[in-house]
C-alpha positions in Angstrom: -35.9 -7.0 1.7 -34.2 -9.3 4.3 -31.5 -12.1 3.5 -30.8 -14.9 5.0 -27.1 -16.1 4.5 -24.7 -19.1 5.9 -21.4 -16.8 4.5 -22.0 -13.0 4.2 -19.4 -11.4 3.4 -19.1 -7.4 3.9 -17.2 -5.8 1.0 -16.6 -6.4 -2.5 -12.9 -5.9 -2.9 -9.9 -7.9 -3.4 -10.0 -10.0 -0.1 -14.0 -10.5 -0.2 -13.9 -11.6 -3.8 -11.6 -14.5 -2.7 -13.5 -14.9 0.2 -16.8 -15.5 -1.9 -15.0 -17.9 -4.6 -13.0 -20.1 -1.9 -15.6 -20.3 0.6 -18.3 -21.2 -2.5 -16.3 -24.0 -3.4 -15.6 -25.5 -0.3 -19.1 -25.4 0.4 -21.1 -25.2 -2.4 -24.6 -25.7 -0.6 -24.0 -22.8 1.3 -25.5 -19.4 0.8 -22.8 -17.0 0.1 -23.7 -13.2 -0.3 -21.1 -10.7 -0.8 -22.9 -7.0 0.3 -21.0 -4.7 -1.7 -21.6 -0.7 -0.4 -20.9 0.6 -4.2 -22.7 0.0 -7.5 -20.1 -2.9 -8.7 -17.7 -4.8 -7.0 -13.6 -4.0 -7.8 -13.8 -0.7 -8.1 -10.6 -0.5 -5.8 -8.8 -3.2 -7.7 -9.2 -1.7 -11.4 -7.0 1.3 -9.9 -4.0 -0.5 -8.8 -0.3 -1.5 -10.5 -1.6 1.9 -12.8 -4.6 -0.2 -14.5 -2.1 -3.1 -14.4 -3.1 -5.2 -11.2 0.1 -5.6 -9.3 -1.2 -9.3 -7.8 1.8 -10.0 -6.0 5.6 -10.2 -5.2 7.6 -13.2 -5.1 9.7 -11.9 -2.3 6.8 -12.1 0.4 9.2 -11.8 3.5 8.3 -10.3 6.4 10.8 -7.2 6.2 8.1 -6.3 3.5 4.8 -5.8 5.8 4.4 -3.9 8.9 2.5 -3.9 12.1 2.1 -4.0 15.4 2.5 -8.3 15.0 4.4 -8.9 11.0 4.2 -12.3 12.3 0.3 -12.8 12.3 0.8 -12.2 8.7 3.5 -14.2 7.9 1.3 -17.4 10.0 -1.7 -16.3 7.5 0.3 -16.4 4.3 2.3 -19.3 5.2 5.6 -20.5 2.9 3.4 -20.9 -0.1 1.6 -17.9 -0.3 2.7 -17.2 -3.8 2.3 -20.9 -4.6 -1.5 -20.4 -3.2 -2.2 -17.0 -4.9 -1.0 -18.3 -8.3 -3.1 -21.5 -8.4 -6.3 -19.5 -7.2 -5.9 -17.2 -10.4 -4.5 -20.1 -12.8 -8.1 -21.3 -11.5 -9.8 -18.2 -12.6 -8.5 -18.1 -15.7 -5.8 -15.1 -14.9 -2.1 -16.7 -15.6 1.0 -14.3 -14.3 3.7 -12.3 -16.1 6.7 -11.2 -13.9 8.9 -8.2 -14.0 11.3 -8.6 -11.5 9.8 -9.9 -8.9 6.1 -8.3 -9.6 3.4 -10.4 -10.5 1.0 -8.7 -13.5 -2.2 -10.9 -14.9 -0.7 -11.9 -18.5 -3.6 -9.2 -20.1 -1.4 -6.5 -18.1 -5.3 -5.2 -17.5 -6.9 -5.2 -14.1 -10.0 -4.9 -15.7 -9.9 -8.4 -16.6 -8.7 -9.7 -13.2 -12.1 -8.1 -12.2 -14.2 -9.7 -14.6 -12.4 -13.3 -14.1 -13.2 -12.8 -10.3 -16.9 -11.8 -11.1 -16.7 -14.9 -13.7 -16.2 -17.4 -11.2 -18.1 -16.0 -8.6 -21.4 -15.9 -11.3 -20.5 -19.2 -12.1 -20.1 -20.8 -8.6 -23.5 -19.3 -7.6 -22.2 -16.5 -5.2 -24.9 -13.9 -4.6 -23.8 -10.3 -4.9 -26.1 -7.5 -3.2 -24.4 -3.7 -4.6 -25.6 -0.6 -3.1 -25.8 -2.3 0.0 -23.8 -0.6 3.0 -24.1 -2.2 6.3 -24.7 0.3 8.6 -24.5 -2.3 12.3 -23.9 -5.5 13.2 -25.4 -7.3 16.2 -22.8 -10.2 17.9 -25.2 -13.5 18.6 -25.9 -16.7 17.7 -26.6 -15.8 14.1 -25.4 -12.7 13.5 -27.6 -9.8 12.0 -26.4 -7.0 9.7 -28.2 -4.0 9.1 -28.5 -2.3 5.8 -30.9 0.5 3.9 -31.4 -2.7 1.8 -32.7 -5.0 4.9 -31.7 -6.8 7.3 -28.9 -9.7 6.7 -29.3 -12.7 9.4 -26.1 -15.0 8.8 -24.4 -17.5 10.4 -21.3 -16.4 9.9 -19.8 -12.9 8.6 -16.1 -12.3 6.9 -15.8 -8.5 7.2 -13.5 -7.3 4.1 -14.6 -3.5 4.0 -11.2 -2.3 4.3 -10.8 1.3 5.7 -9.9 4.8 4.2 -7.1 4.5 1.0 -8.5 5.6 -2.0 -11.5 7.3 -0.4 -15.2 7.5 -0.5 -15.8 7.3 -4.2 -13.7 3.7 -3.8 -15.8 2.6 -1.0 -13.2 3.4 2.0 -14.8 5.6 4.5 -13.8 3.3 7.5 -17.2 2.9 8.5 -17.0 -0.5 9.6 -14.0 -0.2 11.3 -15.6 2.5 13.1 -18.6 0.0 13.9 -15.8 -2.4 14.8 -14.3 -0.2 17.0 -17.8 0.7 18.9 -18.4 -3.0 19.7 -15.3 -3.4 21.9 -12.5 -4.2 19.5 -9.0 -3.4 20.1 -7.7 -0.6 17.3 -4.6 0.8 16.4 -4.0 4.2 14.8 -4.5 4.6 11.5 -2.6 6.8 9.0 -1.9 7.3 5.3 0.5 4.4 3.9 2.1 4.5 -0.1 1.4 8.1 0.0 3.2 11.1 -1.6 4.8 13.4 0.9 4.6 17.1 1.8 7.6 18.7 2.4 8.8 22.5 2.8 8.5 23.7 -0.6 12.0 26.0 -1.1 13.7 24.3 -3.1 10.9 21.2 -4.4 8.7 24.2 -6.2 11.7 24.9 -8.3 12.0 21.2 -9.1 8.4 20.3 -10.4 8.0 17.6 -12.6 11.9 16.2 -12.7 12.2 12.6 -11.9 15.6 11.0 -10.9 16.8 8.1 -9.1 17.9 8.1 -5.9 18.5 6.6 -2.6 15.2 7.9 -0.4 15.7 7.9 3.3 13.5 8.8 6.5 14.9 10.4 9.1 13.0 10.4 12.3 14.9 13.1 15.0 17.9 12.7 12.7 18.2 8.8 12.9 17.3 7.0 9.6 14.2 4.7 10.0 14.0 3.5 6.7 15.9 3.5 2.9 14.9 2.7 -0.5 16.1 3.1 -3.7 13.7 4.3 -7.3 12.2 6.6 -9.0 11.2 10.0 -7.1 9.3 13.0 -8.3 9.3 16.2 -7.5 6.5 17.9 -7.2 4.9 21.4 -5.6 4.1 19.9 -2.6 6.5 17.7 -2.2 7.7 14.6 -3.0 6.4 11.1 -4.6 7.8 8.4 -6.8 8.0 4.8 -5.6 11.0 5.2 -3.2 9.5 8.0 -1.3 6.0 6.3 -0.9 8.1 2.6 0.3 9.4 4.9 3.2 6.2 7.4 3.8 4.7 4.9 6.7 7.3 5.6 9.0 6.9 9.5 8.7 3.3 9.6 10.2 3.2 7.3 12.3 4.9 9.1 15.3 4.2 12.5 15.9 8.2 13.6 15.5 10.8 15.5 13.7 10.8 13.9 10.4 13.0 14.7 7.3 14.0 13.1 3.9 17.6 12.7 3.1 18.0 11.8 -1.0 21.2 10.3 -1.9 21.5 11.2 -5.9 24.7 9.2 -6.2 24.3 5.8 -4.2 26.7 4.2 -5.6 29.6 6.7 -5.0 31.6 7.2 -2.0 31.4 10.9 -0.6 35.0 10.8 -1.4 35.5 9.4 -4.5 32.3 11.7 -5.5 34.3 15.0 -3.8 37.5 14.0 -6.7 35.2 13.8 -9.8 33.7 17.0 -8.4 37.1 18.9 -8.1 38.5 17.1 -11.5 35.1 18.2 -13.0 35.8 22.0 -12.0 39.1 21.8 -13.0 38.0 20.4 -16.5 34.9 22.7 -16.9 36.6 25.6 -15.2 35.3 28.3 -18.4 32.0 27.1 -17.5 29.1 29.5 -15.3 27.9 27.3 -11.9 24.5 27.4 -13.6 26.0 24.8 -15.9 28.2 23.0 -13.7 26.3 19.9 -13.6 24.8 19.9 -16.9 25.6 16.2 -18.5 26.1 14.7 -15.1 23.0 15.2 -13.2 19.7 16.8 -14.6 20.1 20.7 -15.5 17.3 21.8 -13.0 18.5 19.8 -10.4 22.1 20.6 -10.4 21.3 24.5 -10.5 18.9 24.1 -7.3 22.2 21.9 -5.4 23.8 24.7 -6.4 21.5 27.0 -4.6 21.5 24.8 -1.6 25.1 25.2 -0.7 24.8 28.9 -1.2 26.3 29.4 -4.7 25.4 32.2 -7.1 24.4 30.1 -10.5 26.4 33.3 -12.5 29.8 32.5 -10.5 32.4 30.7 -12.7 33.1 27.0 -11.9 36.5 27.9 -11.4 35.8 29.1 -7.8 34.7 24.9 -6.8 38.0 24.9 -4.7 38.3 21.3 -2.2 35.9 22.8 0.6 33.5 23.8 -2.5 33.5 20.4 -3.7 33.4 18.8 -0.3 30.0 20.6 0.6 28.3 19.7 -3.1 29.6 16.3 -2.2 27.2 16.7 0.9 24.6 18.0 -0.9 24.6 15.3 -3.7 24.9 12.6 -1.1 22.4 14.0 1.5 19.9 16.4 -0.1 17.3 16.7 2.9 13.9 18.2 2.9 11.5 18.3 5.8 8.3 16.6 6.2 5.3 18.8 7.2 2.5 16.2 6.0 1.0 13.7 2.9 -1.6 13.9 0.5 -4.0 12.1 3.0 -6.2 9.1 2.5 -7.9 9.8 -0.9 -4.3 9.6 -2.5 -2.8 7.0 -0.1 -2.7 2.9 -1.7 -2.9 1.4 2.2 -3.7 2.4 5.0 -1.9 1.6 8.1 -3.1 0.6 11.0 -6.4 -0.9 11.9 -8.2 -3.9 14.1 -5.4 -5.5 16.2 -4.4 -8.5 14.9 -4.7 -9.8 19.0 -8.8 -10.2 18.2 -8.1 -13.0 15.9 -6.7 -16.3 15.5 -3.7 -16.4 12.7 -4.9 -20.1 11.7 -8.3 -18.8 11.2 -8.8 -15.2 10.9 -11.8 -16.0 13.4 -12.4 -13.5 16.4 -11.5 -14.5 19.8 -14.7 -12.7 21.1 -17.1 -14.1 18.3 -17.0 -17.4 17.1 -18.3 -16.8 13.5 -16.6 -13.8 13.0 -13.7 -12.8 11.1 -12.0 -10.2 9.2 -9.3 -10.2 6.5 -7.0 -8.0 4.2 -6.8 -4.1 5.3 -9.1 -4.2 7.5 -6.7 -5.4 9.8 -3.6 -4.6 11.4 -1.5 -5.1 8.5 0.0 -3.3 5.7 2.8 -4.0 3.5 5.1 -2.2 1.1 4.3 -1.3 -2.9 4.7 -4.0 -5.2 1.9 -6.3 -5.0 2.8 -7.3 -1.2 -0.8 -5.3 -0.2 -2.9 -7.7 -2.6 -1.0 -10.2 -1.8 -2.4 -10.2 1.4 -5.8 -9.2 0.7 -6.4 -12.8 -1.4 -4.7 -15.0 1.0 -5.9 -13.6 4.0 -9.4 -13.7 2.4 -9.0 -17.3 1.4 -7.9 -18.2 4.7 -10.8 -16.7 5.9 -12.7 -18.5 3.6 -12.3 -21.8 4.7 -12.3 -21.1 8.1 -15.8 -20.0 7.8 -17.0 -22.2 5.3 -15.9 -25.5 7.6 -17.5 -23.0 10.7 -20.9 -22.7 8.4 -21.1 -26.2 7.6 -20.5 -27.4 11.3 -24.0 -24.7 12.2 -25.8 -26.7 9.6 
């Protein structure tokens, strides 16, 4: 079966499902297909915020989002890019709940943010094609896709296919990228983003399972890159938890010495830690080493500092003399593990990297090379940090898209 189509639009996702819905409404005459590669469209989206949709962040600055131009993005979400994204799901029938600064749907499901998006798109006459993965793409006056399905002749194409987080059974194999990337289009290297991190396994084994809070920084040849603050896990593996996949981009993106420093008591001075740690010995002097920390810092995890310094957990507390406490002062305040690797795409929420954002105009999202052409959310160079700034960028980058193409499809008419 062959289409004809003024909008196509590759990939049923986030950014292509506001693609389809703005694009529909500017120009309702037009034909706009979304070719979706799976069996339904969302698939990726039900997974995020944990089932809960994460949609956005109020803080969308540009310290949040990375590469190789933050400021592409920032020009493509302009100052009201929360104002935008709210409105477009007020439309849709999705209002917002915040917890801090996160942005939920109200239902707290992202279920229903699917099937508000599929709504719409039903009732604005969008045509949706599943099971349809477009294998080419020929560059000409009308451009033609080529699927198992048929061929697709369009007059203009949004490509929203993303590229590898979440993997295959989500829909991101890169293979468009890779088609992309074969027709002359400037890339830049792609790696895991959000992701848990592999780490020598000494003392992380013993640790399984205990969550704490704690100051996460990246070390890159002993110079810190990046810090954040949360939850972190630790696992067999490694380690993962919110603060430790806000800092994992910077760890694979250079092919260096890279290490994790935690910081289990942020808000203490060294020093002022190093006298509650000598007061504490002094107090809890009857007590076994295996026991030092227990009340103060999880059981497990005090045992293993322990270890780290080169303490025997039978020796009484009562030999934590000033040099003692100085290096579990160290410890506490710089617990360091080093990074041998991550969990790789399949686990990963973004991935960084992509098509340079220098094949596209920022007002449009149109290519430079292809009038008629453009490209939005991860499929570009641009990723940003957890908490809703990913999807944040995926619907306005998609709507900006959108219109763009929508006033470019009506102009071909």
């Amino acid at each position: 079966m062959n289409f004809f189509a003024d909008i196509a639009i590759i990939g049923g996702g986030a950014s292509g499902l506001a693609a389809a819905i703005t694009a529909k409404r500017i120009s309702p005459s037009s034909e706009v297909y979304i070719f979706e590669a799976l069996d339904r469209v969302g698939k990726k989206l039900i997974t995020t915020g944990n089932g809960r949709c994460n949609l956005t962040n109020r803080n969308l600055s540009a310290d949040r989002f990375h590469g190789e131009s933050v400021e592409f993005a920032m020009k493509v979400m302009g100052e009201d890019g929360n104002k935008t994204i709210e409105e477009f799901f007020s439309s849709v029938g999705v209002p917002f709940v915040f917890e801090e600064n996160k942005g939920f749907p109200s239902s707290l499901q992202a279920s229903s943010v699917v099937d508000c998006l599929r709504f719409e798109c039903d009732r604005l006459g969008v045509k949706t094609i599943c099971n349809c993965k477009i294998d080419d793409i020929k560059f000409s006056k009308d451009f033609k896709l080529f699927s198992q399905s048929g061929i697709i002749t369009a007059k203009t194409v949004i490509a929203c296919t993303g590229l590898y987080s979440g993997g295959e059974r989500l829909g991101s194999d890169g293979s468009f990228y890779r088609i992309l990337k074969s027709n002359g289009f400037k890339t830049v290297k792609i790696t895991p983003s959000i992701v848990q991190v592999k780490t020598q396994t000494d003392y992380v084994k013993q640790l399984k399972g205990i969550k704490t809070l704690a100051s996460a920084t990246l070390l890159r040849n002993d110079q810190p890159v990046k810090s954040e603050f949360g939850e972190v896990l630790f696992c067999d593996y490694g380690l993962s938890g919110p603060a430790i996949m806000n800092i994992s981009r910077g760890a694979f993106r250079q092919d260096l010495k890279h290490e994790i420093a935690l910081d289990l008591f942020p808000d203490t001075e060294k020093e002022e830690l190093c006298k509650i740690l000598i007061s504490r010995a002094q107090n809890l002097s009857y007590r076994k080493t295996e026991d030092f920390f227990t009340g103060m810092l999880n059981k497990r995890l005090g045992q293993v500092v322990m270890k780290y310094i080169g303490l025997k957990l039978s020796d009484s507390v009562s030999i934590i003399d000033q040099k003692t406490a100085n290096n579990l002062a160290d410890a506490l305040k710089c617990f360091k593990f080093k990074v041998t690797g991550n969990t790789g795409f399949v686990n990963s929420q973004v991935s960084a990297g992509g098509i340079s954002t220098d094949e596209f105009n920022p007002d449009s999202l149109m290519s430079k090379k292809y009038p008629g052409f453009f490209a939005c959310g991860e499929l570009l160079d641009i990723d940003g940090d957890c908490g809703g700034f990913n999807l944040a960028w995926a619907w306005t980058s998609g709507m900006v898209a959108a219109r763009s193409a929508a006033e470019f499809a009506e102009v071909k008419k």
